[in-house]
C-alpha positions as a Markdown table, in Angstrom:
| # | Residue | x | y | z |
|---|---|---|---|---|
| 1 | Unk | 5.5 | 13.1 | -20.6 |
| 2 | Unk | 7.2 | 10.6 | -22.8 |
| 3 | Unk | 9.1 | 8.2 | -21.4 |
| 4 | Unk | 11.3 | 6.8 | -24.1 |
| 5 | Unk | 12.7 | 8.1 | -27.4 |
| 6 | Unk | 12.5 | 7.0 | -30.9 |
| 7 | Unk | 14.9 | 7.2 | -33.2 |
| 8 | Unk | 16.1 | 5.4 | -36.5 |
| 9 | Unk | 19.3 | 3.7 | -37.1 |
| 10 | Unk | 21.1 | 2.2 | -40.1 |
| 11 | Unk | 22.1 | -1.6 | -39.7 |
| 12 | Unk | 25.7 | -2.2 | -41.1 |
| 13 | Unk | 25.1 | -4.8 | -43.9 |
| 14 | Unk | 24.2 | -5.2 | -47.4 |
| 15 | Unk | 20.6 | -5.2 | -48.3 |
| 16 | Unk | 20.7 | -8.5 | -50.3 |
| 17 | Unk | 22.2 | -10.4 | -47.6 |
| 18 | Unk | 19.0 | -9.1 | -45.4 |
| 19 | Unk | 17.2 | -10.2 | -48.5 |
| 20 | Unk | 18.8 | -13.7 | -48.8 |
| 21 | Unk | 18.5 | -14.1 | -45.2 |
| 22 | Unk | 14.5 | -13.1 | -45.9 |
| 23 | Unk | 14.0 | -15.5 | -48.8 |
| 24 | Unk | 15.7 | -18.3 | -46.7 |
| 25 | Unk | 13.0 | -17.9 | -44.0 |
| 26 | Unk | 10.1 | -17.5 | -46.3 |
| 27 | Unk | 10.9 | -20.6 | -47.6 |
| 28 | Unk | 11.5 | -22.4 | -43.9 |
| 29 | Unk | 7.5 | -20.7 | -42.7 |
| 30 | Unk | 6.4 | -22.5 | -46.3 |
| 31 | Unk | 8.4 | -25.5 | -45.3 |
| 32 | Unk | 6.9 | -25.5 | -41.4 |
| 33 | Unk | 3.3 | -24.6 | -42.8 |
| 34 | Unk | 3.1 | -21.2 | -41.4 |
| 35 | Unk | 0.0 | -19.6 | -43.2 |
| 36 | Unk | -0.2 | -16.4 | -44.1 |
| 37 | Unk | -0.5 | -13.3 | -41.6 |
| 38 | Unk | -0.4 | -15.8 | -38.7 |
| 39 | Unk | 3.0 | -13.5 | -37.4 |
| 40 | Unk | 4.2 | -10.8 | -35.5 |
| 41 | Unk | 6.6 | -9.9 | -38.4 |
| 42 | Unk | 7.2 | -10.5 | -42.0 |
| 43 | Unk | 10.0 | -12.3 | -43.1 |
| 44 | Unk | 12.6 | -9.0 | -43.7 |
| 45 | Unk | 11.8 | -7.4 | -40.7 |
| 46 | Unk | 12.6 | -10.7 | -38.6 |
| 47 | Unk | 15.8 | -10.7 | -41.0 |
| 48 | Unk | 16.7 | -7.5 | -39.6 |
| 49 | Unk | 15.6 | -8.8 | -36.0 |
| 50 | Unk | 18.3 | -11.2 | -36.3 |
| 51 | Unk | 21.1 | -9.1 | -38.1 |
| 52 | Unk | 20.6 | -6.4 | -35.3 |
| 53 | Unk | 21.8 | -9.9 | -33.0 |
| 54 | Unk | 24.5 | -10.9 | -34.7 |
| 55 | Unk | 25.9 | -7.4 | -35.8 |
| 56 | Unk | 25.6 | -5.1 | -33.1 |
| 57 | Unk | 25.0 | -7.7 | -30.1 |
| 58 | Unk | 21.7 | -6.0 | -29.6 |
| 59 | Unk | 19.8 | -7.6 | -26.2 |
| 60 | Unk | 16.3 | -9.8 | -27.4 |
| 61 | Unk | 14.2 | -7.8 | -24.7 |
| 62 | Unk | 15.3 | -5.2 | -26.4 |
| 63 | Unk | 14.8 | -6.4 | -29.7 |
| 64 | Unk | 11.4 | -7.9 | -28.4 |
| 65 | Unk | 10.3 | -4.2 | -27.1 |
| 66 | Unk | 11.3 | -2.6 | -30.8 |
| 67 | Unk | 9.0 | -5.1 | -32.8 |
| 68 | Unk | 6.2 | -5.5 | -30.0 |
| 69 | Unk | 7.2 | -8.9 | -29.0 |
| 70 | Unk | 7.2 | -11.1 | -25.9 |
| 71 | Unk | 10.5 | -12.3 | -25.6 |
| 72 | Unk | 9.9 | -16.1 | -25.5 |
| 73 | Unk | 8.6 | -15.0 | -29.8 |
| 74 | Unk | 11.5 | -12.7 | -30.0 |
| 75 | Unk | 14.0 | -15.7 | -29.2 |
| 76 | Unk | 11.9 | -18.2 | -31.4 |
| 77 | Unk | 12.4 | -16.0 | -34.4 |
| 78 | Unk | 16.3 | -15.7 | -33.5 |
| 79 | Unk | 16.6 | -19.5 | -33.1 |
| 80 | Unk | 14.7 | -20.1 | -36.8 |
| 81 | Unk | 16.8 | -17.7 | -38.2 |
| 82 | Unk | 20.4 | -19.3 | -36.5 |
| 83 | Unk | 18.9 | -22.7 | -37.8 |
| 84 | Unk | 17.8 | -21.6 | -41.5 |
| 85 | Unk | 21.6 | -19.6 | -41.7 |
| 86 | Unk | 23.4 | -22.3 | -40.1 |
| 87 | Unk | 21.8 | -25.3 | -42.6 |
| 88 | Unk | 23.6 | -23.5 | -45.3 |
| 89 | Unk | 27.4 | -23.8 | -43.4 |
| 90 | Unk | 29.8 | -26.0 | -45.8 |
| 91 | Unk | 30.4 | -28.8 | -43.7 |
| 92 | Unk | 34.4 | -30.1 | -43.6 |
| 93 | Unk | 34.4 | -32.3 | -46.5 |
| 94 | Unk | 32.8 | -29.4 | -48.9 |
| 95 | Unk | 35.2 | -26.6 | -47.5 |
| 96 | Unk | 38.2 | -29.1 | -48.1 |
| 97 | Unk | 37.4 | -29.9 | -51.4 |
| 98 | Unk | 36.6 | -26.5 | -52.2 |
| 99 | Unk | 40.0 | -25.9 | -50.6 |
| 100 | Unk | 41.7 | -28.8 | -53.1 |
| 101 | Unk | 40.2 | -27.3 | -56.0 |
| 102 | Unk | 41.0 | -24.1 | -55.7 |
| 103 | Unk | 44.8 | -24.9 | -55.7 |
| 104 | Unk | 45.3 | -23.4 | -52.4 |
| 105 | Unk | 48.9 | -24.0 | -51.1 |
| 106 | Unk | 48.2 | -24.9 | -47.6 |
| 107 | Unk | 45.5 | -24.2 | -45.2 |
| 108 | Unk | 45.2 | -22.9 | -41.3 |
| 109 | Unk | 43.4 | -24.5 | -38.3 |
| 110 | Unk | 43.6 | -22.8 | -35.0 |
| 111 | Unk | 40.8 | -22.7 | -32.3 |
| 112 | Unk | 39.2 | -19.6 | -30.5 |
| 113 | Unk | 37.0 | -19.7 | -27.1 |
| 114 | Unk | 33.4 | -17.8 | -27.4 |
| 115 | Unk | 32.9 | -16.7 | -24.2 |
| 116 | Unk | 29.9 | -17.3 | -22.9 |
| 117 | Unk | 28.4 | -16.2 | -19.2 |
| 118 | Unk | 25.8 | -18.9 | -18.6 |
| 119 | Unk | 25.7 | -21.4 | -15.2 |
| 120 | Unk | 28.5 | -23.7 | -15.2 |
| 121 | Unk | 28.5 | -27.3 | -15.9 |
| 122 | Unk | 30.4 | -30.5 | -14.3 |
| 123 | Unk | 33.0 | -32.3 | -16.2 |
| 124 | Unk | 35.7 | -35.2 | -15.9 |
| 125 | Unk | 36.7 | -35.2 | -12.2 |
| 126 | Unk | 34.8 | -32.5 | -10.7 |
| 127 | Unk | 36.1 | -30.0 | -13.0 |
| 128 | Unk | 34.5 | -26.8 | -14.9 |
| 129 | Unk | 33.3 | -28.7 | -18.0 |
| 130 | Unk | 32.5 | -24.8 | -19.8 |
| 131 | Unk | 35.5 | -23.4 | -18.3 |
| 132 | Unk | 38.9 | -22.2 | -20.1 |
| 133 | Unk | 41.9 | -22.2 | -17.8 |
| 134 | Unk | 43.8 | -20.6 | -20.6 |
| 135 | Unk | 41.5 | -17.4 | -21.0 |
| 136 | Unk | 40.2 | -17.6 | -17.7 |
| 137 | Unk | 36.4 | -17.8 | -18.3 |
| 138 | Unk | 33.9 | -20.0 | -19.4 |
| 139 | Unk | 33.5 | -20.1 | -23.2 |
| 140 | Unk | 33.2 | -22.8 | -25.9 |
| 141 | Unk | 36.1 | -24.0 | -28.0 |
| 142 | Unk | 35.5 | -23.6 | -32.1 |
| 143 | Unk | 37.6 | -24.6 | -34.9 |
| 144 | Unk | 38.3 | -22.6 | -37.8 |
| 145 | Unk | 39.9 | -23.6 | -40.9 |
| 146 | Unk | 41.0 | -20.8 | -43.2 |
| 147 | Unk | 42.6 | -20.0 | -46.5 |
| 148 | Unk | 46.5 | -19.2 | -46.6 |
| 149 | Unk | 45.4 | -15.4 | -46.4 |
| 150 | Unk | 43.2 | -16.3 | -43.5 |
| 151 | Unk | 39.6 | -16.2 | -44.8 |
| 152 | Unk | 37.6 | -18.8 | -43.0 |
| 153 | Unk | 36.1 | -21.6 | -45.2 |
| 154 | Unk | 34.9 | -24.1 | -42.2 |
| 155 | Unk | 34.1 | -23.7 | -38.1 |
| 156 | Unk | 33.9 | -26.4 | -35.9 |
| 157 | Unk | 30.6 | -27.6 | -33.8 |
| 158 | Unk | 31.4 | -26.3 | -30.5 |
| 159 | Unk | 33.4 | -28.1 | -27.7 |
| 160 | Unk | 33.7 | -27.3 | -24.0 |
| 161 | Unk | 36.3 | -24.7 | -23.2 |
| 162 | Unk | 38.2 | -26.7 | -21.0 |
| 163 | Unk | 39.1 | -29.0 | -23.8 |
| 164 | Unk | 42.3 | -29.1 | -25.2 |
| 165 | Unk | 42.5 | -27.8 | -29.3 |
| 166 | Unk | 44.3 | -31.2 | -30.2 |
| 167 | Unk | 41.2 | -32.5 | -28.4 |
| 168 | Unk | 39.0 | -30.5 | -30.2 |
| 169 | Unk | 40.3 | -30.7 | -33.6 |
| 170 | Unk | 40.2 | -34.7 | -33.5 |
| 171 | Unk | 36.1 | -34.6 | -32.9 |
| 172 | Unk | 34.3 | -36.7 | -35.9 |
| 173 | Unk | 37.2 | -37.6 | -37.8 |
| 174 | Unk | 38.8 | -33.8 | -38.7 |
| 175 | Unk | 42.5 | -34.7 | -38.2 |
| 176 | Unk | 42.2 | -37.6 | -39.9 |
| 177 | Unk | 40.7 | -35.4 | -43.0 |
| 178 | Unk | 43.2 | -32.8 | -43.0 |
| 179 | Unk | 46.4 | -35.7 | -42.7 |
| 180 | Unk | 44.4 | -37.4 | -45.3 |
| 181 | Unk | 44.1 | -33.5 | -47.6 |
| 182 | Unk | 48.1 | -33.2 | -46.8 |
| 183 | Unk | 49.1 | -36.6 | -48.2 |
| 184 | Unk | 47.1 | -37.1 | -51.0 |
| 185 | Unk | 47.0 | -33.4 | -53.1 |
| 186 | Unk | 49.6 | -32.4 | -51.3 |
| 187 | Unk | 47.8 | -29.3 | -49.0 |
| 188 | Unk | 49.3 | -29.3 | -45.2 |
| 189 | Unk | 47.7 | -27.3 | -42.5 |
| 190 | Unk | 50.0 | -25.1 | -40.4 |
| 191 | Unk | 49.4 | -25.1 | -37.0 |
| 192 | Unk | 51.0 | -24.1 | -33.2 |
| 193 | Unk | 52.1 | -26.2 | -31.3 |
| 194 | Unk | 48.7 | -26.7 | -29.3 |
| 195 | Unk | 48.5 | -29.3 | -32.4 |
| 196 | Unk | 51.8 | -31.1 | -31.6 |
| 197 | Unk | 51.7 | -34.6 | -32.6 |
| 198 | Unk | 48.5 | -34.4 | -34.3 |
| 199 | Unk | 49.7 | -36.4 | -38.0 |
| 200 | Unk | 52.3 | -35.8 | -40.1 |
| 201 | Unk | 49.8 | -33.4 | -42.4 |
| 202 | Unk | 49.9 | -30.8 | -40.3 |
| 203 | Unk | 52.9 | -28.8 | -40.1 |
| 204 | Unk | 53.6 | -26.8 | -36.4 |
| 205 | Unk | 57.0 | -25.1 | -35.0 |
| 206 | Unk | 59.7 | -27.6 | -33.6 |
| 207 | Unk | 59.3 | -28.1 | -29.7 |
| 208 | Unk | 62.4 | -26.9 | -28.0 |
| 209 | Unk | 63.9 | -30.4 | -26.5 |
| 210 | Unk | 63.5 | -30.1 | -22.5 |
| 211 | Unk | 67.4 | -30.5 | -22.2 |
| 212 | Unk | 69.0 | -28.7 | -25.4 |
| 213 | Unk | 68.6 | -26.3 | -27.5 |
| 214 | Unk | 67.3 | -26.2 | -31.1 |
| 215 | Unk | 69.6 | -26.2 | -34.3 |
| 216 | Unk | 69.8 | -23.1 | -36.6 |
| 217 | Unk | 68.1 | -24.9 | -39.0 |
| 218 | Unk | 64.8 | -24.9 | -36.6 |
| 219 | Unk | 65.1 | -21.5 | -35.8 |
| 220 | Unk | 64.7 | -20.4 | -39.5 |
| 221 | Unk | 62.0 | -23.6 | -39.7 |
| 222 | Unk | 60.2 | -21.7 | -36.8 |
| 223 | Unk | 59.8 | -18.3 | -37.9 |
| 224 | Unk | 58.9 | -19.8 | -40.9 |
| 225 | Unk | 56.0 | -21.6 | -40.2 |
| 226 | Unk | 55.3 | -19.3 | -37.3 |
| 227 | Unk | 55.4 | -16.1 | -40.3 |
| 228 | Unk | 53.0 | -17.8 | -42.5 |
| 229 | Unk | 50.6 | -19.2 | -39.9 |
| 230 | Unk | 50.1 | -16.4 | -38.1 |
| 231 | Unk | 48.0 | -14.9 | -40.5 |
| 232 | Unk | 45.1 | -17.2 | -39.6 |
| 233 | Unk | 44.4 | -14.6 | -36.7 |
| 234 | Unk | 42.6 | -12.7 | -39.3 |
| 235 | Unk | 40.1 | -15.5 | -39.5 |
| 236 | Unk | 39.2 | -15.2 | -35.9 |
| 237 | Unk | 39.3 | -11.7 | -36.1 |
| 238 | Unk | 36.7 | -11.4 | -39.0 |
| 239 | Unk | 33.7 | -13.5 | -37.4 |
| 240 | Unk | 34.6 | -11.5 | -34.0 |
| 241 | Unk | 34.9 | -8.4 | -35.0 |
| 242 | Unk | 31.7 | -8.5 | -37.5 |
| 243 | Unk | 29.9 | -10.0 | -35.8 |
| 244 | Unk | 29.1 | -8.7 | -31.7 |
| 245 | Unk | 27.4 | -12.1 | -31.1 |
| 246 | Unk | 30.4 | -14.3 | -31.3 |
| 247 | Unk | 32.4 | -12.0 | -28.4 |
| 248 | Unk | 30.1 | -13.0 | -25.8 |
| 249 | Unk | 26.7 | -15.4 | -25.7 |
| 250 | Unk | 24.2 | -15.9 | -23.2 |
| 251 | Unk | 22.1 | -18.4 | -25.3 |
| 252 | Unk | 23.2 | -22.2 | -24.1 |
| 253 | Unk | 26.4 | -22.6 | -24.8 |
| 254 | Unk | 25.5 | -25.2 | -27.4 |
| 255 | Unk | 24.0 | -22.7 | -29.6 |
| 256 | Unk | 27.7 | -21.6 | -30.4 |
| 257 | Unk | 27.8 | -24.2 | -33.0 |
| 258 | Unk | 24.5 | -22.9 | -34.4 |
| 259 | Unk | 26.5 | -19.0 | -34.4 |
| 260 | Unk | 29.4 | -20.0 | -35.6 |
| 261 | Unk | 28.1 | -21.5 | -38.8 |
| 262 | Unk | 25.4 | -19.3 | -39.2 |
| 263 | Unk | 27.9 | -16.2 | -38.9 |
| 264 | Unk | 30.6 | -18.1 | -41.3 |
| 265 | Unk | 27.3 | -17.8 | -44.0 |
| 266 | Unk | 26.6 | -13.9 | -43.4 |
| 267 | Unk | 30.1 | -13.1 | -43.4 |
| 268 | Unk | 30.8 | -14.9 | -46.9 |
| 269 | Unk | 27.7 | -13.3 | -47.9 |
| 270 | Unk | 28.8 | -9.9 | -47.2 |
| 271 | Unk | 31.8 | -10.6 | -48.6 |
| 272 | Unk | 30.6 | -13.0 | -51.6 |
| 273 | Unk | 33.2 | -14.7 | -50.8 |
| 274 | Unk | 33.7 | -18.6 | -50.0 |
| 275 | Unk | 36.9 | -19.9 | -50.9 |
């Protein structure tokens, strides 16, 4: 009597960016010297391996068991195809002058926590290095810069969730950038006020003062800035919702910089969209 069932499914996603994914590791098995019919699977059916990941959060043993692979070959292909995705991620510079040339008005920053459910590591003074007191699990803390109607252009490498986004956000120079973007063609970068302080360029609600009260003045300034900043929820919401991967990993939590990136390609390659 059988003991499992077959059936066939329909992966949510547009054949060429299967096929672009395919070409891109063709080209890394040329680059590696991988000769010919030395693998488990061609080059589009490990591009649908690693869609099946990314979209649907599909499990590698299971993915190993539909493609007749051990898993330590299963996660090898996943990890060439993160790396091959990943390489092709704007880094800040490129989104920012993509950003300046477009003309766009301002931009958004605001960080999100991947969660992630491997072993815990030791940070500063004993404490949870992977853990987010804020969201109350472990996770890793990306940055994502988007467009003012909150398509992202740029994710961060990943930091501990325990980190702080002003923390975060200051990594390799990236505050200084976006003060730098804001003073020179004149593009702020509206944030909340988990940026406070960060540099004149970017722009973030008025604190209340710990004795006082704040004028009328900003009260409008608030809901302002609060208004047209909130819409950078949508960029978060894009690379979590497509993609099932980015709600939870169980890969090293490093690897979330490798995600990230490599989802910010599929996505504008769904969407043919960069800018």
């Amino acid at each position: 009597m059988p003991t499992s069932v077959t059936y066939t499914a329909v992966l949510d996603v547009r054949r060429s960016t299967a096929e672009h994914l395919s070409r891109l590791l063709r080209d890394h098995r040329a680059a590696v010297g991988t000769r010919g019919g030395r693998r488990a699977l061609g080059c589009f059916r490990q591009a649908v391996l690693i869609l099946r990941w990314f979209l649907d959060g599909t499990r590698l043993a299971q993915l190993a068991r539909d493609n007749g692979l051990s898993s330590s070959t299963a996660y090898r292909y996943l990890h060439e195809g993160l790396t091959v995705l990943a390489a092709g991620a704007p880094d800040l510079n490129t989104a920012l002058e993509r950003a300046k040339a477009a003309g766009l008005t301002h931009l958004n920053l605001d960080g999100t926590v991947v969660r992630t459910d491997r072993v815990a590591a030791p940070g500063p003074n004993g404490a949870d290095l992977w853990w987010s007191g804020k969201h109350r699990h472990h996770g890793g803390n990306v940055q994502v810069i988007s467009t003012p109607d909150g398509w992202p252009i740029w994710v961060s490498p990943v930091r501990p969730g325990r980190e702080h986004d002003t923390t975060c956000a200051r990594h390799h120079g990236r505050l200084d950038a976006l003060n730098n973007l804001a003073a020179e063609p004149g593009v702020p970068t509206l944030v909340d006020l988990g940026y406070e302080n960060a540099g004149d360029g970017l722009r973030h609600p008025v604190k209340k003062p710990a004795s006082g009260e704040l004028t009328e003045a900003q009260h409008t300034y608030n809901k302002v800035i609060r208004g047209v900043h909130g819409v950078c929820e949508r960029a978060n919401s894009l690379l979590k919702t497509t993609f099932k991967a980015l709600r939870r990993v169980s890969l090293d939590p490093s690897r979330i910089t490798q995600i990230a990136a490599a989802a910010l390609v599929l996505l504008q390659l769904e969407y043919d969209r960069t800018i």
